[in-house]
VEXGUKOL-459732 format. One record per residue: z, y, x of N, C-alpha, C, O in turn. Coordinates in Angstrom, 3 decimals. Each point is the difference from the previous one (the first is absolute). Layout:
// residues N
[[Z Y X] [Z Y X] [Z Y X] [Z Y X]]
...
This chain:
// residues 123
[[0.000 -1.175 0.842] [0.000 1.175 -0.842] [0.000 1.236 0.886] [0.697 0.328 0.960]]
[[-1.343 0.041 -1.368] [-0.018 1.967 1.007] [0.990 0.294 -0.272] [0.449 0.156 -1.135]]
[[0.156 -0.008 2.302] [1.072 0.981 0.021] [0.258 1.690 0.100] [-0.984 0.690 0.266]]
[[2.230 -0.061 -0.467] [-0.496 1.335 -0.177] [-0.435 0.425 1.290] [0.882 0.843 -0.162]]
[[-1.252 -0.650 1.018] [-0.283 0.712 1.212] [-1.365 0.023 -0.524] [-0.700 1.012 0.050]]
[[0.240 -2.354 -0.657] [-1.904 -0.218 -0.021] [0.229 0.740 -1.355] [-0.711 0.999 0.113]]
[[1.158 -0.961 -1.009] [-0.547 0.759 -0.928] [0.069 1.664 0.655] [-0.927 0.769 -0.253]]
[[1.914 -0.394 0.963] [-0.127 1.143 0.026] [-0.644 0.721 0.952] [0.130 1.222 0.077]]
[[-1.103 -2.131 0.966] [-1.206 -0.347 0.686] [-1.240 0.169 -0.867] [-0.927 0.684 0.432]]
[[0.851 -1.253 -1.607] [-0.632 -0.141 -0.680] [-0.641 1.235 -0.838] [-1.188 0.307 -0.112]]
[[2.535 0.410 -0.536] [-0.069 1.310 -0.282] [-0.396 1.169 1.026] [-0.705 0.980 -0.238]]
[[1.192 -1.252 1.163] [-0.548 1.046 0.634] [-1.569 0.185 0.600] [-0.578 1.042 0.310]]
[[0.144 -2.325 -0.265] [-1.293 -0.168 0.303] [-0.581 0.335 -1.168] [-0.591 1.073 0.128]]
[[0.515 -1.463 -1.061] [-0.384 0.399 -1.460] [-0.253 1.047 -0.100] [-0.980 0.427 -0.610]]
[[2.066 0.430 1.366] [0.585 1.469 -0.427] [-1.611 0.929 0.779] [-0.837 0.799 -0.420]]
[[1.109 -1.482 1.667] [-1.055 0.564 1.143] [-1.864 0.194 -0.639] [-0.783 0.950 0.047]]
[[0.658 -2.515 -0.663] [-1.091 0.189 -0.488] [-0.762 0.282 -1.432] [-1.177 0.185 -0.307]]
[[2.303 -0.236 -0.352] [-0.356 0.450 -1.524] [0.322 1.382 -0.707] [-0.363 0.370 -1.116]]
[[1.432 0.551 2.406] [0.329 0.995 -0.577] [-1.391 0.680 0.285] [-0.745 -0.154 0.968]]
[[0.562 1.193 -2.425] [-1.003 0.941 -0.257] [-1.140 -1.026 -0.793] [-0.592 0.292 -1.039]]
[[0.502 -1.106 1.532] [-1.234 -0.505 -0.701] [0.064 -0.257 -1.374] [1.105 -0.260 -0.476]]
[[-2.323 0.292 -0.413] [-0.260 -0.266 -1.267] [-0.067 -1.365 -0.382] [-0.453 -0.649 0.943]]
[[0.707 -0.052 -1.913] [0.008 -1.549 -0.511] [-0.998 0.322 -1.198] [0.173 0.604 -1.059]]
[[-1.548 -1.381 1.754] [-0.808 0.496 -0.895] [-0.209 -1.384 -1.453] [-0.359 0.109 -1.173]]
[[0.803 -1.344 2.042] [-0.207 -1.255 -1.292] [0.728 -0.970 0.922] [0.092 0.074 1.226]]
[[0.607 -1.363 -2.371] [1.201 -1.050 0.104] [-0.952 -1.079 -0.494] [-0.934 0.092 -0.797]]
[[1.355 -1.026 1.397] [-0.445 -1.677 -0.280] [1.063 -0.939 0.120] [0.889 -0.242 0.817]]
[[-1.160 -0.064 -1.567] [1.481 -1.385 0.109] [-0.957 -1.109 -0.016] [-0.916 -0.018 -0.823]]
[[1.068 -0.828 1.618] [-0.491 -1.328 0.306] [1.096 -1.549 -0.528] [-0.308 -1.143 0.337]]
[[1.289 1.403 -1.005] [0.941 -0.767 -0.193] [0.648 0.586 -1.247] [0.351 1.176 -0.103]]
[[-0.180 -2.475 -1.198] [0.481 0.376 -0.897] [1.635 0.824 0.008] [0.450 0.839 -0.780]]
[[0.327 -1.653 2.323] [1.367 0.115 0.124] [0.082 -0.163 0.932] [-0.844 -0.643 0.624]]
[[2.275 1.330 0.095] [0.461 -0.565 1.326] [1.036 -0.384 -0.833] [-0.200 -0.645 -1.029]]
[[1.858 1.180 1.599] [1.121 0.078 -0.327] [0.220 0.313 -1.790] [0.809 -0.584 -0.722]]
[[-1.419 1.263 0.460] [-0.222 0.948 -1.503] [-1.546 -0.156 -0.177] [-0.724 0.003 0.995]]
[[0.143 -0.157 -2.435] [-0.874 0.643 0.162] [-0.656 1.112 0.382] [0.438 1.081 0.393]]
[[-1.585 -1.484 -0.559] [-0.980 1.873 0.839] [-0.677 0.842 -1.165] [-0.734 -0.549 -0.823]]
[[1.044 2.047 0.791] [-0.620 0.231 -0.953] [-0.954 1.129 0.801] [0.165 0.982 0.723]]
[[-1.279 -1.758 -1.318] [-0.896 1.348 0.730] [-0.125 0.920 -0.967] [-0.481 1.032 0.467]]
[[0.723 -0.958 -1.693] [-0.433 1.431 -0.766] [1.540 0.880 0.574] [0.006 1.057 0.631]]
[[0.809 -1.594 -0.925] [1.188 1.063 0.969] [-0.420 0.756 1.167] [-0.187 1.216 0.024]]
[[-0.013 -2.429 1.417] [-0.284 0.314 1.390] [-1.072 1.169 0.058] [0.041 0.971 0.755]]
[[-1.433 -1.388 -2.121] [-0.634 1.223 0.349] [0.467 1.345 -1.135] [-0.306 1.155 0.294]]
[[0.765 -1.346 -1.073] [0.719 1.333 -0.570] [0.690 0.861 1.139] [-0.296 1.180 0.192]]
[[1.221 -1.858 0.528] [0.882 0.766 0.548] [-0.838 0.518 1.327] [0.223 1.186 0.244]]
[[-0.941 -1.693 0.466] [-0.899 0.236 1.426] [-1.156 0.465 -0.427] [-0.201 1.190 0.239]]
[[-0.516 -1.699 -0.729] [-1.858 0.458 -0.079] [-0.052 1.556 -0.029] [0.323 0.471 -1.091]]
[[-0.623 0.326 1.947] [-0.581 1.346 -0.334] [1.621 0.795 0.807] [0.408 1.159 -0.077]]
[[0.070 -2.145 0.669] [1.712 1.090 0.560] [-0.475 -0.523 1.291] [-0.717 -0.902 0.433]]
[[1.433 1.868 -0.020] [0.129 0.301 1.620] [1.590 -0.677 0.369] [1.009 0.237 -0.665]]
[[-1.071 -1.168 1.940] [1.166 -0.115 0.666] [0.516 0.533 0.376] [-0.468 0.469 1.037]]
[[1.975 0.049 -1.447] [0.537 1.056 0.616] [1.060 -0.452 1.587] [0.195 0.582 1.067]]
[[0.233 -1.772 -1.601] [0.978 -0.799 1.604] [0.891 -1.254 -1.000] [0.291 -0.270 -1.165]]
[[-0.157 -0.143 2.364] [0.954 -1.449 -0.515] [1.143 0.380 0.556] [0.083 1.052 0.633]]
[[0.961 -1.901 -0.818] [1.237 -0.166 -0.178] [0.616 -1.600 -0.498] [-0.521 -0.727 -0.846]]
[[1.730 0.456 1.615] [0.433 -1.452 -0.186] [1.322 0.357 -0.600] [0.555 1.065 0.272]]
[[0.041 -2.104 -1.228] [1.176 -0.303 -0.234] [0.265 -1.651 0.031] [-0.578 -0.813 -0.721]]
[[1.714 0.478 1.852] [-0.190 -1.339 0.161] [-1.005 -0.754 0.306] [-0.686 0.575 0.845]]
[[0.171 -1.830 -1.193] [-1.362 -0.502 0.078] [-0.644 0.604 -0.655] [-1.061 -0.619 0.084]]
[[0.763 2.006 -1.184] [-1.400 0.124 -0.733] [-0.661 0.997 0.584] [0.791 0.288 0.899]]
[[-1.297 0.120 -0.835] [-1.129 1.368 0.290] [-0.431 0.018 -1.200] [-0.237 -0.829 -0.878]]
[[0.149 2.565 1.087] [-0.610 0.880 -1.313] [-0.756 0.710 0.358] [0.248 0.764 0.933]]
[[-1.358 -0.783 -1.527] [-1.818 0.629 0.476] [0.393 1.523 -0.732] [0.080 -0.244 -1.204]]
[[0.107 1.235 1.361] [0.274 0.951 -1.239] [-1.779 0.837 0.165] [-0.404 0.522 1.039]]
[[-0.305 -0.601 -2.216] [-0.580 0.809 -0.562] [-0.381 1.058 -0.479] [0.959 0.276 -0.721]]
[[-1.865 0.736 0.567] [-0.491 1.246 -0.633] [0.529 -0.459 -1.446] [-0.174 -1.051 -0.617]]
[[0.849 2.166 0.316] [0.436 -0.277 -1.966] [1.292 -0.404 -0.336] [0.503 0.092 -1.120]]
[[0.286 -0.773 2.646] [0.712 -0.169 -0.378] [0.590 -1.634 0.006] [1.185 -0.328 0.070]]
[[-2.361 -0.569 -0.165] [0.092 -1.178 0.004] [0.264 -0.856 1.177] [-0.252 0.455 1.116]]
[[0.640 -1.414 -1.222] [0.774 -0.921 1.266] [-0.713 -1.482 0.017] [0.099 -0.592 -1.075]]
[[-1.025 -0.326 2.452] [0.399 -0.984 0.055] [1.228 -0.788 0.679] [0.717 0.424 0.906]]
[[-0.660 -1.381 -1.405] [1.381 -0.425 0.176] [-0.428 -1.230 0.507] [-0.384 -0.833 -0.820]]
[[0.373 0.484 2.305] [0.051 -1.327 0.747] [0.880 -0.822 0.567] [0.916 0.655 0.497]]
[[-0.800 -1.738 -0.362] [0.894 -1.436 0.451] [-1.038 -0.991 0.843] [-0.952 -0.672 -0.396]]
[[1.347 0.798 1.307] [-0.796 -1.099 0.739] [0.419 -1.484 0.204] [-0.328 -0.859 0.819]]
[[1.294 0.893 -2.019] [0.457 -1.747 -0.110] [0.330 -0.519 1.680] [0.640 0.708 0.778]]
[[-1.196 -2.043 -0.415] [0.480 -0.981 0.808] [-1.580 0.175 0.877] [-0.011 -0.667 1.034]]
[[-1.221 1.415 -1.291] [-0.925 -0.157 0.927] [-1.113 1.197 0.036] [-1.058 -0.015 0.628]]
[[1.616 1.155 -1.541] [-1.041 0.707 -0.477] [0.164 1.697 1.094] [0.907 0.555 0.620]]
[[-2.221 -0.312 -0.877] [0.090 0.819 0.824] [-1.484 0.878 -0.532] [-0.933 -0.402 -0.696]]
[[1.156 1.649 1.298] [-1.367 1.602 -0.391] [-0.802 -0.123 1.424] [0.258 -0.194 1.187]]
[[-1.144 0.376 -1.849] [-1.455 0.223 1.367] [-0.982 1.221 -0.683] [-0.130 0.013 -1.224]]
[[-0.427 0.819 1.909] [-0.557 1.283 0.046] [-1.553 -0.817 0.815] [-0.197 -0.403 1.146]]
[[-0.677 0.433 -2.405] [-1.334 -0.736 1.088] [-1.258 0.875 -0.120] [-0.385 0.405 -1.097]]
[[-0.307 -0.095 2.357] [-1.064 0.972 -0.029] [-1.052 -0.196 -1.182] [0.240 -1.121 -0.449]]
[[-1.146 1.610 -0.164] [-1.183 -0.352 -0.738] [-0.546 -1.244 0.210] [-0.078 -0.511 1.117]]
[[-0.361 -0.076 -2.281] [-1.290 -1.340 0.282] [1.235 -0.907 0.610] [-0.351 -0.961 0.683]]
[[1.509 1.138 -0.833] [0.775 -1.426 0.800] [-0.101 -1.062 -0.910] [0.369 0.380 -1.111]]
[[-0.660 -1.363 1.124] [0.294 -1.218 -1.570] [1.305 -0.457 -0.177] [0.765 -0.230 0.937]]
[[-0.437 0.067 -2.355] [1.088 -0.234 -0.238] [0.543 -1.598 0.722] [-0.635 -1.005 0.321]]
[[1.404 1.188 -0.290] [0.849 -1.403 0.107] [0.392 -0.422 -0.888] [0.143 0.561 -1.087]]
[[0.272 -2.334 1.566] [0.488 -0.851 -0.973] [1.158 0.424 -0.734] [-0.077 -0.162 -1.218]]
[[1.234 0.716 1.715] [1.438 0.039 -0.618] [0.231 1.923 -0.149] [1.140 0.463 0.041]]
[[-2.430 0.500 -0.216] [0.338 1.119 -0.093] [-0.335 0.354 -1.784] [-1.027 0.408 -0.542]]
[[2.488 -0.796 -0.069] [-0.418 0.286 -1.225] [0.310 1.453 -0.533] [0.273 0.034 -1.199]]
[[-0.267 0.717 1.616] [0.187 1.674 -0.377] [-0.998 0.824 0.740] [0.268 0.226 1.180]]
[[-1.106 0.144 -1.551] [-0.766 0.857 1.058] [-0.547 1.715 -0.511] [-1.019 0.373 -0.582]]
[[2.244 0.400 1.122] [-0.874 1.176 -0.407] [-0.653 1.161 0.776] [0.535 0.614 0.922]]
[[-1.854 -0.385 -1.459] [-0.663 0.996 0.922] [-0.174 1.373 -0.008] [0.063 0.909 -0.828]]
[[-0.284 -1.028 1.913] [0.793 2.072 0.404] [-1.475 0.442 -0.142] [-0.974 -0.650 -0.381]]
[[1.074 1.901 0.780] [-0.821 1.009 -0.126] [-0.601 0.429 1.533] [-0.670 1.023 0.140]]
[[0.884 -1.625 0.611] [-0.471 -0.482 1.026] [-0.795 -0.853 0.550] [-0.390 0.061 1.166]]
[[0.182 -0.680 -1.758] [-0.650 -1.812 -0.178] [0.837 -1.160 0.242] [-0.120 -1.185 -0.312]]
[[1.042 1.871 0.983] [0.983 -1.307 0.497] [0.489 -0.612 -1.189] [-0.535 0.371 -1.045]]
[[1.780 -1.558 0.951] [0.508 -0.567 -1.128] [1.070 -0.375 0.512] [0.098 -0.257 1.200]]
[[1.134 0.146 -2.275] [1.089 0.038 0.750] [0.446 -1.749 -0.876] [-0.415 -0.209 -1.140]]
[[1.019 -0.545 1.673] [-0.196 -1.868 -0.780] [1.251 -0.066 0.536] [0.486 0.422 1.049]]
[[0.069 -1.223 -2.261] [1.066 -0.374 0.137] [-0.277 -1.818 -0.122] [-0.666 -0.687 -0.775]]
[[1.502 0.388 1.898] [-0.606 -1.486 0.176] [1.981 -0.595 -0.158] [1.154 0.411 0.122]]
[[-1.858 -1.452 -0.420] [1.419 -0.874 -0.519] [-0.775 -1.530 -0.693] [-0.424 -0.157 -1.145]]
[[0.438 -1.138 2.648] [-0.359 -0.849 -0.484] [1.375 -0.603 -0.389] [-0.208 -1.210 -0.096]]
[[0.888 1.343 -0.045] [1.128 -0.822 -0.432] [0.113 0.219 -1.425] [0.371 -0.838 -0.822]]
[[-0.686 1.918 0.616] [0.146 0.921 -1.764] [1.150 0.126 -0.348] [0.128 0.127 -1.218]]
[[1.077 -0.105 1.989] [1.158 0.549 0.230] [0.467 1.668 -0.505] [0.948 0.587 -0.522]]
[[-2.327 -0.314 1.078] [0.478 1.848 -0.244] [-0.079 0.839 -1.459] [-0.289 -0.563 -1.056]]
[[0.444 1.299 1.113] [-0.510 1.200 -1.153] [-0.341 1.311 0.375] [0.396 0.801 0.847]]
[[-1.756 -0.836 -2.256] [0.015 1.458 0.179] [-0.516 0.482 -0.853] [-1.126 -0.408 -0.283]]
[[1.703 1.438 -0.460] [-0.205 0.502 -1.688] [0.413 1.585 0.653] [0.292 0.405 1.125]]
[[-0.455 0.284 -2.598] [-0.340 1.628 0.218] [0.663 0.389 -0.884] [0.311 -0.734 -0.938]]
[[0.143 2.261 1.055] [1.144 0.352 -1.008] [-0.835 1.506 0.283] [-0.304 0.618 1.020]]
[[0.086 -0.359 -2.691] [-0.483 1.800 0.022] [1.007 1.010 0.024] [-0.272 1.196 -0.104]]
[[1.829 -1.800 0.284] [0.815 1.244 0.742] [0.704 -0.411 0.921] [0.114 -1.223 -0.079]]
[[0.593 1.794 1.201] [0.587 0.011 0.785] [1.696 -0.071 0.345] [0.395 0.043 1.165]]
């Protein structure tokens, strides 16, 4: 299980490459990890907002959003965020993938399906 040092490794890398950028569209590749996934939430709360910075409490990281809105991540027992240039192909176990306004995409991978990650439109 990640421990906190890696989550808060985690966040800060996050922090480095997603602050400012736009989340222009969300894909969920997996009905569920931990919880189900709801993509009409994930893209309510992100699509069309700007990253403003992350932040950890305990194991979760919180993506905070333009508007106001928050993702809320757990990287369970194997999961982990990757930031991948344009044209990268997805992988097998990256079931969250959302793309910036950059071209890049930011995937949340978790083959164990241990983790979570759902969205809250306030803070």
């Amino acid at each position: 299980m990640p421990e906190l040092p890696e989550a808060e490794t985690v966040a800060r890398q996050l922090s480095r490459y997603l602050s400012g950028k736009t989340i222009t569209r969300v894909a969920v590749f997996a009905k569920r990890l931990r919880e189900p996934l709801d993509l009409a939430s994930l893209a309510r709360v992100t699509v069309g907002n700007k990253v403003e910075g992350t932040r950890r409490r305990g194991k979760f990281i919180f993506v905070d959003v333009g508007g106001g809105g928050t993702v809320l991540l757990h990287l369970g027992m194997s999961g982990t965020c990757r930031v991948c240039p344009p044209g990268t192909p997805r992988g097998r176990h990256e079931h969250v993938v959302f793309d910036l306004d950059s071209g890049e995409s930011w995937r949340y991978v978790d083959p164990r399906r241990f983790g979570m990650v759902t969205a809250s439109p306030v803070r």
